[in-house]
ZAGUFI-769088 format. One record per residue (C-alpha): residue number from 1; residue in one letter; x, y, z. Coordinates in Angstrom, 2 decimals. Layout:
REM ZAGUFI-769088
<node><seq>NUM</seq><type>A</type><xx>X</xx><yy>Y</yy><zz>Z</zz></node>
...
REM end
This chain:
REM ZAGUFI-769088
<node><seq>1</seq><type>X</type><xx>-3.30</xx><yy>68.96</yy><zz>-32.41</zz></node>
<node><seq>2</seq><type>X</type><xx>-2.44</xx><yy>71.83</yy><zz>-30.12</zz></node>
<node><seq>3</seq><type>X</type><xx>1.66</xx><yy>72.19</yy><zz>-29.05</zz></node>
<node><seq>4</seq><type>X</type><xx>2.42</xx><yy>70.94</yy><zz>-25.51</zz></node>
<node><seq>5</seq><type>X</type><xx>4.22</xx><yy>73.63</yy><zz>-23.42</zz></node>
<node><seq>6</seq><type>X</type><xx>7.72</xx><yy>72.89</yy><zz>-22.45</zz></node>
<node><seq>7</seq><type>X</type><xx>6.79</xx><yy>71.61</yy><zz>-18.73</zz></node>
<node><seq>8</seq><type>X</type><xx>4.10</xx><yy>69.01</yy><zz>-20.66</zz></node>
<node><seq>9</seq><type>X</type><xx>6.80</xx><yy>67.55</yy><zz>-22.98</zz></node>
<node><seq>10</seq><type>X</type><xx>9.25</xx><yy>66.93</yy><zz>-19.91</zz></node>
<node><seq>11</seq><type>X</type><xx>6.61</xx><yy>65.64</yy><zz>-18.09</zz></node>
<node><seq>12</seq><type>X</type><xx>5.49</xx><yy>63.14</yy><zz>-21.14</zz></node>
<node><seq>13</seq><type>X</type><xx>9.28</xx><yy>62.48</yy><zz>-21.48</zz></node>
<node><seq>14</seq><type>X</type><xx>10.13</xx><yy>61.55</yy><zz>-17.67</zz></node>
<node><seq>15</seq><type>X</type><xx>7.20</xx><yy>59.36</yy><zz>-18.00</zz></node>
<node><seq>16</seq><type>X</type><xx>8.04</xx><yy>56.81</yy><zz>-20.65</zz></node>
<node><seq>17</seq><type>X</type><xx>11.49</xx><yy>57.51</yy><zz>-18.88</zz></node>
<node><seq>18</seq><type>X</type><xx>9.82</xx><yy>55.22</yy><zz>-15.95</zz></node>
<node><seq>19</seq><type>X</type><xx>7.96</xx><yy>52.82</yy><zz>-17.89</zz></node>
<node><seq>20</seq><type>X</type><xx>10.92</xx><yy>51.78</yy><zz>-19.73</zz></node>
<node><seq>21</seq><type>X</type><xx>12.43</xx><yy>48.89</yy><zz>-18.86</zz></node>
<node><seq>22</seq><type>X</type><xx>15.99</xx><yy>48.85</yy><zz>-17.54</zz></node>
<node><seq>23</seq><type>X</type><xx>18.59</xx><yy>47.24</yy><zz>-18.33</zz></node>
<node><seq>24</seq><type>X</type><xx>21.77</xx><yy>46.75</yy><zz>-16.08</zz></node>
<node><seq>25</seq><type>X</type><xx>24.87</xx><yy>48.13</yy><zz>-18.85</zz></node>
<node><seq>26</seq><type>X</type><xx>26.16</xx><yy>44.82</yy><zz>-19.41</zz></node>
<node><seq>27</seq><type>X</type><xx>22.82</xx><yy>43.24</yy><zz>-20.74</zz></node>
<node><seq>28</seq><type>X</type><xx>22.39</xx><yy>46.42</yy><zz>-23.08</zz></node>
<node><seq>29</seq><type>X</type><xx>22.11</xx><yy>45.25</yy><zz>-26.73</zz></node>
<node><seq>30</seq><type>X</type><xx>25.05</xx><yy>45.43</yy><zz>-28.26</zz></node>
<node><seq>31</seq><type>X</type><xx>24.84</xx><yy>45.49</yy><zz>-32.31</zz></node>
<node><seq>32</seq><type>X</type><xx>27.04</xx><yy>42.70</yy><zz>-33.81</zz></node>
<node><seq>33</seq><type>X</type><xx>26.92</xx><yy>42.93</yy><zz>-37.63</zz></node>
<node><seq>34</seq><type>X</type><xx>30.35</xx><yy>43.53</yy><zz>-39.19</zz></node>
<node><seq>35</seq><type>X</type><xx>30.61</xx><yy>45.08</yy><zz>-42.28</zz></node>
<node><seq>36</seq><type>X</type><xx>32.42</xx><yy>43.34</yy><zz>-44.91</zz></node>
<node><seq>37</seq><type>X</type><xx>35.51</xx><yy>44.28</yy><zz>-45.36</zz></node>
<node><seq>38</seq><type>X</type><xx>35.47</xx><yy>43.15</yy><zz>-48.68</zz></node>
<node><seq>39</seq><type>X</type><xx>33.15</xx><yy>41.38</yy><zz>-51.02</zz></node>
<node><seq>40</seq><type>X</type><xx>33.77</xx><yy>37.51</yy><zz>-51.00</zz></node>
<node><seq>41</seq><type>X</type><xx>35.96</xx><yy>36.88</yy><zz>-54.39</zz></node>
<node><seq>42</seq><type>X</type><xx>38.34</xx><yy>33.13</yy><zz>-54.75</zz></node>
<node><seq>43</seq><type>X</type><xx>41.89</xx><yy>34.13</yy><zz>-55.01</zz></node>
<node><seq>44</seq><type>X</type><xx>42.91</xx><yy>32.54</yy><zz>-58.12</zz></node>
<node><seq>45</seq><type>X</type><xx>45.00</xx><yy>29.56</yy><zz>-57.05</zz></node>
<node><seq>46</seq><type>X</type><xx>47.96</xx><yy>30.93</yy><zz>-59.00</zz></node>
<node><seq>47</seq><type>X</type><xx>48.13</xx><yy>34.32</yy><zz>-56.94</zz></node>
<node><seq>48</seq><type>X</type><xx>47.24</xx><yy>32.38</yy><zz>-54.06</zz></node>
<node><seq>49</seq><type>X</type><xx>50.76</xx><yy>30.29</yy><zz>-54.74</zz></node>
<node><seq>50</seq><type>X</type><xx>52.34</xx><yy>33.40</yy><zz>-55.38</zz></node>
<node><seq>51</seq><type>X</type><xx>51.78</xx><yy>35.09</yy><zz>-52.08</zz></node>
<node><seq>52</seq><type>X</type><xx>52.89</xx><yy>32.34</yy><zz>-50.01</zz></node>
<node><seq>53</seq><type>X</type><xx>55.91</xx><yy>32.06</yy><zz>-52.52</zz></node>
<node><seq>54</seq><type>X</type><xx>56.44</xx><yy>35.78</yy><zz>-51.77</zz></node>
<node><seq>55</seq><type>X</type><xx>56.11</xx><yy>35.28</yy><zz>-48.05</zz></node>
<node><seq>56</seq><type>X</type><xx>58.28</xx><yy>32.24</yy><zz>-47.66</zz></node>
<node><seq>57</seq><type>X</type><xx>55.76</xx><yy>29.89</yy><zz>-46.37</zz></node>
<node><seq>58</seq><type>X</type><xx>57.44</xx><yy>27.08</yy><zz>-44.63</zz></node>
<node><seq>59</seq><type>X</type><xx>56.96</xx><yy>24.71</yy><zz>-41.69</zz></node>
<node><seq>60</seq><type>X</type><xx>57.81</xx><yy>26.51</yy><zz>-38.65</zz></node>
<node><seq>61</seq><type>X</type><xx>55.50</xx><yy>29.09</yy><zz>-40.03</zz></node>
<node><seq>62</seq><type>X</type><xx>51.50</xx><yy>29.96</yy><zz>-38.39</zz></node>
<node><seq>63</seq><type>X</type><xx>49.62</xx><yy>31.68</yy><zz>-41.03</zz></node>
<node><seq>64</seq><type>X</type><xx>46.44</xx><yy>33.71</yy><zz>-40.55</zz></node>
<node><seq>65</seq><type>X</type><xx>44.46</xx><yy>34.63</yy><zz>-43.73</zz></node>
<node><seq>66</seq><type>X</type><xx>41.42</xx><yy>38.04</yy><zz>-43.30</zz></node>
<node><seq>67</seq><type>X</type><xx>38.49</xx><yy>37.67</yy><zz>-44.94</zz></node>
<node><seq>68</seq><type>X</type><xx>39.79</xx><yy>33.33</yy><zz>-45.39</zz></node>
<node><seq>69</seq><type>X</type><xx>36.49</xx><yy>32.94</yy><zz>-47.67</zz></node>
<node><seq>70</seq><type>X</type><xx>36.67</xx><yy>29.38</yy><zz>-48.75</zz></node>
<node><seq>71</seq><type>X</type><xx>40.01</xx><yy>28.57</yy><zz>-47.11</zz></node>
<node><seq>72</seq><type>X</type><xx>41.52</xx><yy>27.89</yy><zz>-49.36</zz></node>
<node><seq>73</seq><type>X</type><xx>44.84</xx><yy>29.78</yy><zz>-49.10</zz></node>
<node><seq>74</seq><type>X</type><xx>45.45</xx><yy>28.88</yy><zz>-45.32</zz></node>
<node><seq>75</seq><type>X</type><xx>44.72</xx><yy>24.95</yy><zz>-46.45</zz></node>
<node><seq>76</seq><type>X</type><xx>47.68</xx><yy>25.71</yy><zz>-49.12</zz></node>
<node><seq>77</seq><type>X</type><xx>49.69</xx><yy>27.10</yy><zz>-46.66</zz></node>
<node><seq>78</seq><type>X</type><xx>49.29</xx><yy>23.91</yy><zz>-44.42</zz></node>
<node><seq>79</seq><type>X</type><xx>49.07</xx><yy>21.05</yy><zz>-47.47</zz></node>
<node><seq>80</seq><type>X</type><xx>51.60</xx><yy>22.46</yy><zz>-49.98</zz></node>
<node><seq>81</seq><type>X</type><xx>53.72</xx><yy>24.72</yy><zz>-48.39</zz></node>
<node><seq>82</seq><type>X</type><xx>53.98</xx><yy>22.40</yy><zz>-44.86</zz></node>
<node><seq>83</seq><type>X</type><xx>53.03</xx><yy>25.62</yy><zz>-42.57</zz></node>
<node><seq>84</seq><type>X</type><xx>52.84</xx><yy>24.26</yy><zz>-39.02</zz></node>
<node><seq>85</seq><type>X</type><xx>48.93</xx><yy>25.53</yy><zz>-38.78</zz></node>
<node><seq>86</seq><type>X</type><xx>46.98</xx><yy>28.70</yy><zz>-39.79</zz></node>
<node><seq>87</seq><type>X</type><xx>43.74</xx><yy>30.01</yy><zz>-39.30</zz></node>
<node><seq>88</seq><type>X</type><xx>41.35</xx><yy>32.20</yy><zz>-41.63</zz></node>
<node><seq>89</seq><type>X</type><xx>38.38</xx><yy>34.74</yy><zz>-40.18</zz></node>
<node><seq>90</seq><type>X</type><xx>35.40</xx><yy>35.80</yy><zz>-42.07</zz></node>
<node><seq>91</seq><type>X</type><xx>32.30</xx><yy>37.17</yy><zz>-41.49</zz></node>
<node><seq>92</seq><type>X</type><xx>30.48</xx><yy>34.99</yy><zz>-43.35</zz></node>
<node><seq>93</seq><type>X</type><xx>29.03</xx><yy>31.88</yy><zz>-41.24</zz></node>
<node><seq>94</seq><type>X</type><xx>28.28</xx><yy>29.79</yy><zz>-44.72</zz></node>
<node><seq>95</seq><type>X</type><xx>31.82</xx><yy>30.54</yy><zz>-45.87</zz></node>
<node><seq>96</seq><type>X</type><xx>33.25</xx><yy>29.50</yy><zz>-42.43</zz></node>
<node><seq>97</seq><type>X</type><xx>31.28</xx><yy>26.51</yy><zz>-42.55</zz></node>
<node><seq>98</seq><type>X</type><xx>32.37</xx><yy>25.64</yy><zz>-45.65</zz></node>
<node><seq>99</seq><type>X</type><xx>35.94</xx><yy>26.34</yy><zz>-45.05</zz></node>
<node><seq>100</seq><type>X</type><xx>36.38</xx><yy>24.19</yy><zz>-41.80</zz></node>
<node><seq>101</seq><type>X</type><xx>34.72</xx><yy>21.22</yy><zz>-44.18</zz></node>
<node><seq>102</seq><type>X</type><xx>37.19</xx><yy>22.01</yy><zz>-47.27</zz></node>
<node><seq>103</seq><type>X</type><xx>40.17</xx><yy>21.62</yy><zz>-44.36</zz></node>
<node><seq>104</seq><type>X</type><xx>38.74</xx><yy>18.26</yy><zz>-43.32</zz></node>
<node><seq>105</seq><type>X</type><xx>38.17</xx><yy>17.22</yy><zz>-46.69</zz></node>
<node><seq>106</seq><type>X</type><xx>41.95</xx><yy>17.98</yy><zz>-47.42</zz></node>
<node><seq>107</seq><type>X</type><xx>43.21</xx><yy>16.35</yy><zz>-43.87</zz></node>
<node><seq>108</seq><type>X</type><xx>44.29</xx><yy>19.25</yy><zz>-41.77</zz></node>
<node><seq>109</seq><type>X</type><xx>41.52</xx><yy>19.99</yy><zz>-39.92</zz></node>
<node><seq>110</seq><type>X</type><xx>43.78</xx><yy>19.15</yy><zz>-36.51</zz></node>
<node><seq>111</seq><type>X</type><xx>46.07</xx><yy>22.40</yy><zz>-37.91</zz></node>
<node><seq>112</seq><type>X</type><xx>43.50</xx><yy>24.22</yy><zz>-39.92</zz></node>
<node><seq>113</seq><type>X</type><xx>40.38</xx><yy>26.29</yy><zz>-38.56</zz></node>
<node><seq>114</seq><type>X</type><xx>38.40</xx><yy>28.58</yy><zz>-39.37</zz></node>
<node><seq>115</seq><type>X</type><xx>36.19</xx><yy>31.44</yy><zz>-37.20</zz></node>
<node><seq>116</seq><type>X</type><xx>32.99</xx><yy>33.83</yy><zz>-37.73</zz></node>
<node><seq>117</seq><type>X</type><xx>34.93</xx><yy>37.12</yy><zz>-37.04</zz></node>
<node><seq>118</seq><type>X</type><xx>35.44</xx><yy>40.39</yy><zz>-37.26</zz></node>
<node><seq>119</seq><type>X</type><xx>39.06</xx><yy>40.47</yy><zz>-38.67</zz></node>
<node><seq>120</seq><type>X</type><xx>39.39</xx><yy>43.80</yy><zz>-36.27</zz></node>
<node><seq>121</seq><type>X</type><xx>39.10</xx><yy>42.02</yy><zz>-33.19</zz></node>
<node><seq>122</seq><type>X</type><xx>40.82</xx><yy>39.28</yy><zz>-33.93</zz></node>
<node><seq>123</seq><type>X</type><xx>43.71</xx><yy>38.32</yy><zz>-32.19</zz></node>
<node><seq>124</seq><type>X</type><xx>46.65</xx><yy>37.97</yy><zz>-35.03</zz></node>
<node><seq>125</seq><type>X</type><xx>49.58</xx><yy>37.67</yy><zz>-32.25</zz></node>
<node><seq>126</seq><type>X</type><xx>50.26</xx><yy>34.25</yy><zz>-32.94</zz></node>
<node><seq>127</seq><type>X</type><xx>50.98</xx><yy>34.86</yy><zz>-37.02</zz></node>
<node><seq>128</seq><type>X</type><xx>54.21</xx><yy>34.39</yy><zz>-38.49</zz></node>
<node><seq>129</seq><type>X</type><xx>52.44</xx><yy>35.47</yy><zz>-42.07</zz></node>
<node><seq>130</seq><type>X</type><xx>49.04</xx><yy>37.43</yy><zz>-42.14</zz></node>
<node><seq>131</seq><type>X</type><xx>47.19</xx><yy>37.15</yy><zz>-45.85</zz></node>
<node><seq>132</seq><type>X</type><xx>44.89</xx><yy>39.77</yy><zz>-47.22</zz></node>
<node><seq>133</seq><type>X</type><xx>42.61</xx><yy>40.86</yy><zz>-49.70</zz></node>
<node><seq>134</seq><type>X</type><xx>40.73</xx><yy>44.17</yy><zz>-48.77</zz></node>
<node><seq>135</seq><type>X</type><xx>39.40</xx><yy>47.25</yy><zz>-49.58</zz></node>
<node><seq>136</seq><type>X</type><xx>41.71</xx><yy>50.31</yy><zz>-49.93</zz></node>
<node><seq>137</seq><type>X</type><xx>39.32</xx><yy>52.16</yy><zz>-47.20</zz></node>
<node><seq>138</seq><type>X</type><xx>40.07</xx><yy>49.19</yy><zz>-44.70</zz></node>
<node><seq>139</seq><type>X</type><xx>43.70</xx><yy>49.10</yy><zz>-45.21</zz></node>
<node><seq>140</seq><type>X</type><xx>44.75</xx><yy>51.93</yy><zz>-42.99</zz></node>
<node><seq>141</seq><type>X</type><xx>42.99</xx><yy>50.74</yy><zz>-39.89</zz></node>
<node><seq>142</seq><type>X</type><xx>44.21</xx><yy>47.13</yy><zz>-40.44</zz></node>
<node><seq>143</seq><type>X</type><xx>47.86</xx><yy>48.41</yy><zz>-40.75</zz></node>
<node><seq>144</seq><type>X</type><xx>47.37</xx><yy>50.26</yy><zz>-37.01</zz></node>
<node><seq>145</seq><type>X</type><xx>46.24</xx><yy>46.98</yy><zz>-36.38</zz></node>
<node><seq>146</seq><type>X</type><xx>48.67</xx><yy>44.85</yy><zz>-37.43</zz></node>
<node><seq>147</seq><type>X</type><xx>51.76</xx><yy>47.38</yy><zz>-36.51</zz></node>
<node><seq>148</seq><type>X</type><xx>50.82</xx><yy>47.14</yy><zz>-33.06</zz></node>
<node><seq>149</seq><type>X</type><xx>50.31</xx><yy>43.41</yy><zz>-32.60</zz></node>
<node><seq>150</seq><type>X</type><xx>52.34</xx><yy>41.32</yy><zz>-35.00</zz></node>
<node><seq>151</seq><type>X</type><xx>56.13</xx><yy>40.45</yy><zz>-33.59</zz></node>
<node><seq>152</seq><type>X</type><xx>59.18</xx><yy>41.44</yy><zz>-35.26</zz></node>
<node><seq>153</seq><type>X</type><xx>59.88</xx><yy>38.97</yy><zz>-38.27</zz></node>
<node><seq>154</seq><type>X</type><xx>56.06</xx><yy>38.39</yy><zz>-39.18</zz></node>
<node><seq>155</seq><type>X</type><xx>55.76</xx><yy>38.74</yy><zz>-42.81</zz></node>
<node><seq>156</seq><type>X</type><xx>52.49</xx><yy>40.08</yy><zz>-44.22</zz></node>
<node><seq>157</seq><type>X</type><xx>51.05</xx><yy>40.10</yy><zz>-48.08</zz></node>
<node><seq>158</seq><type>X</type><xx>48.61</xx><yy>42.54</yy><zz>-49.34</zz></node>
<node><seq>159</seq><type>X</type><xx>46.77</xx><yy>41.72</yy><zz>-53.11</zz></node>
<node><seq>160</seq><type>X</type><xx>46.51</xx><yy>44.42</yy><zz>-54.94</zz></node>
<node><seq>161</seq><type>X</type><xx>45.86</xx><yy>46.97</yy><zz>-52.01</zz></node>
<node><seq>162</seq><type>X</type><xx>49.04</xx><yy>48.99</yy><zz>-49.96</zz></node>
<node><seq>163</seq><type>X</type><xx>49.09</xx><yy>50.21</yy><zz>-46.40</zz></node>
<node><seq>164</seq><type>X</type><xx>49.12</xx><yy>53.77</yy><zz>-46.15</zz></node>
<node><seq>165</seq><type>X</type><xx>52.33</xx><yy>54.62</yy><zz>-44.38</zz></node>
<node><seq>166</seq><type>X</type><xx>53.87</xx><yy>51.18</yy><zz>-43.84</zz></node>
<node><seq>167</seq><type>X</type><xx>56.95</xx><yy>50.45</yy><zz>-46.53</zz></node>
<node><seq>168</seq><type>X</type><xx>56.61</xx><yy>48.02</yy><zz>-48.47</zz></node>
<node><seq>169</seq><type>X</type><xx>59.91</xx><yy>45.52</yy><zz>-48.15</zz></node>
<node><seq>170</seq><type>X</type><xx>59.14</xx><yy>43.70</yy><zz>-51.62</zz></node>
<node><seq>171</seq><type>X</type><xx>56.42</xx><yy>44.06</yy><zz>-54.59</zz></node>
<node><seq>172</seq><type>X</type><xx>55.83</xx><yy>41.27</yy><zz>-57.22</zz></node>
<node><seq>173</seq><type>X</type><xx>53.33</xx><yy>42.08</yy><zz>-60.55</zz></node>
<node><seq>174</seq><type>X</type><xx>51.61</xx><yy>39.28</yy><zz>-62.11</zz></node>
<node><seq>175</seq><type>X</type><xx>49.72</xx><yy>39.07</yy><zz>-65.56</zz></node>
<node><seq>176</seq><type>X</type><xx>46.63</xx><yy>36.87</yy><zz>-63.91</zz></node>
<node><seq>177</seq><type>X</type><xx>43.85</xx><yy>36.32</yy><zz>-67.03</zz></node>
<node><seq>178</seq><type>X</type><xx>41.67</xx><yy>34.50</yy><zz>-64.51</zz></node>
<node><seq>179</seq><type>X</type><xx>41.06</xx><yy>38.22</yy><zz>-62.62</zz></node>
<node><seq>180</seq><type>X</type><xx>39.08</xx><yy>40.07</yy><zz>-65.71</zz></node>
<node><seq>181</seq><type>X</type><xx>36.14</xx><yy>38.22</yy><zz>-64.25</zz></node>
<node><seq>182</seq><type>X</type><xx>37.15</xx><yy>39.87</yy><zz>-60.47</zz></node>
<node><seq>183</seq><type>X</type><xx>38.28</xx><yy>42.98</yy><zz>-61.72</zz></node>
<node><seq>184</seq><type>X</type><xx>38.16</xx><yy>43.89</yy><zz>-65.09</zz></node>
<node><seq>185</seq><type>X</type><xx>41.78</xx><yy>43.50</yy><zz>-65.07</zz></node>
<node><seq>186</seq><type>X</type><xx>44.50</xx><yy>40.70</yy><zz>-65.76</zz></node>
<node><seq>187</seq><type>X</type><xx>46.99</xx><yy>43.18</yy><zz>-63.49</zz></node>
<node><seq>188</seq><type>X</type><xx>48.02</xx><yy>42.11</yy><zz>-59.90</zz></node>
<node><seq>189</seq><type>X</type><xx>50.39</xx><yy>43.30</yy><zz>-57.65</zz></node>
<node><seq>190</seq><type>X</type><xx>51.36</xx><yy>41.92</yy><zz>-54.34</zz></node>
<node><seq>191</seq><type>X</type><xx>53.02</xx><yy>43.69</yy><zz>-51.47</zz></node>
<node><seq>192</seq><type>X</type><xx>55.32</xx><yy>42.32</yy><zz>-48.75</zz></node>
<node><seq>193</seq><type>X</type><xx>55.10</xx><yy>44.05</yy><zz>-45.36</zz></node>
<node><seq>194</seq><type>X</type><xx>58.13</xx><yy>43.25</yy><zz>-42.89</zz></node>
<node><seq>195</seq><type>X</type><xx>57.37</xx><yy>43.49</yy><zz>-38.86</zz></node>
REM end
């Protein structure tokens, strides 16, 4: 096959320029696949109890949970710990799905819910506690994130993982057997983050 000459390529190009077909910006595909932020793994209920311990949980509290898998810490938050409502995002639609059922299986559904989202464009205004378990690469961008839109007094809990540049205003250390299965470990250590 012989080379075209630079005239013949812009002329191919501008061609199946034209026959394209256009698409005003707004209609452009846009892709929509988050990436995990990390992989789905239960909190073990007594770390769960512990971070809501650590972040004073009560009722005039609204507690958001990122990455809420199951639910099952935001449902604790509401059921034992009498938080006025909460919500959890995930990625995962079967997770979310079966999150939203666990809350109306336990009652709260009218305080619980759950949402198919990207925790980074989620709206976490509204939190009086934010709940996390993510991976050390995430955890600077969610602290930009959370710096610049939580109010003052919003408490927030980290497992395992610190923010980069944030201080830390309290750190508990558990012995947890039930995490050698998670992480080859029995060590956790939870981090309190003051707004």
């Amino acid at each position: 096959m012989g080379r075209l000459a630079g005239s013949g390529l812009a002329l191919v190009v501008g061609l199946l320029a034209a026959c394209a077909p256009v698409l005003p910006l707004a209609q452009a595909p846009v892709a929509t696949t988050a990436e995990p932020a990390i992989p789905y793994v239960p909190t073990p209920v007594s770390i769960m109890d512990e971070m809501l311990t650590l972040a004073g949980v009560g009722p005039d509290d609204v507690v958001i949970d990122l990455g809420s898998g199951d639910g099952r810490l935001v449902i604790n938050a509401v059921t034992k710990y009498k938080a006025r409502r909460g919500f959890g995002v995930d990625i995962d639609p079967a997770l979310v799905k079966l999150a939203n059922e666990n809350a109306a299986k336990a009652g709260v559904a009218d305080r619980v819910q759950f949402f198919e989202r990207d925790l980074f464009v989620t709206d976490v205004s509204s939190a009086t506690v934010v709940t996390l378990y993510l991976l050390p690469s995430t955890m600077a961008k969610v602290e930009s994130k959370l710096r610049a839109e939580l109010k003052p007094g919003t408490r927030v809990v980290s497992h395992d993982y610190p923010f980069p540049t944030w201080p830390v205003t309290r750190t508990k250390e558990l012995d947890v057997p039930e995490k050698i299965r998670i992480s080859g470990t029995t060590f956790t250590r939870l981090l309190l983050y003051s707004k």
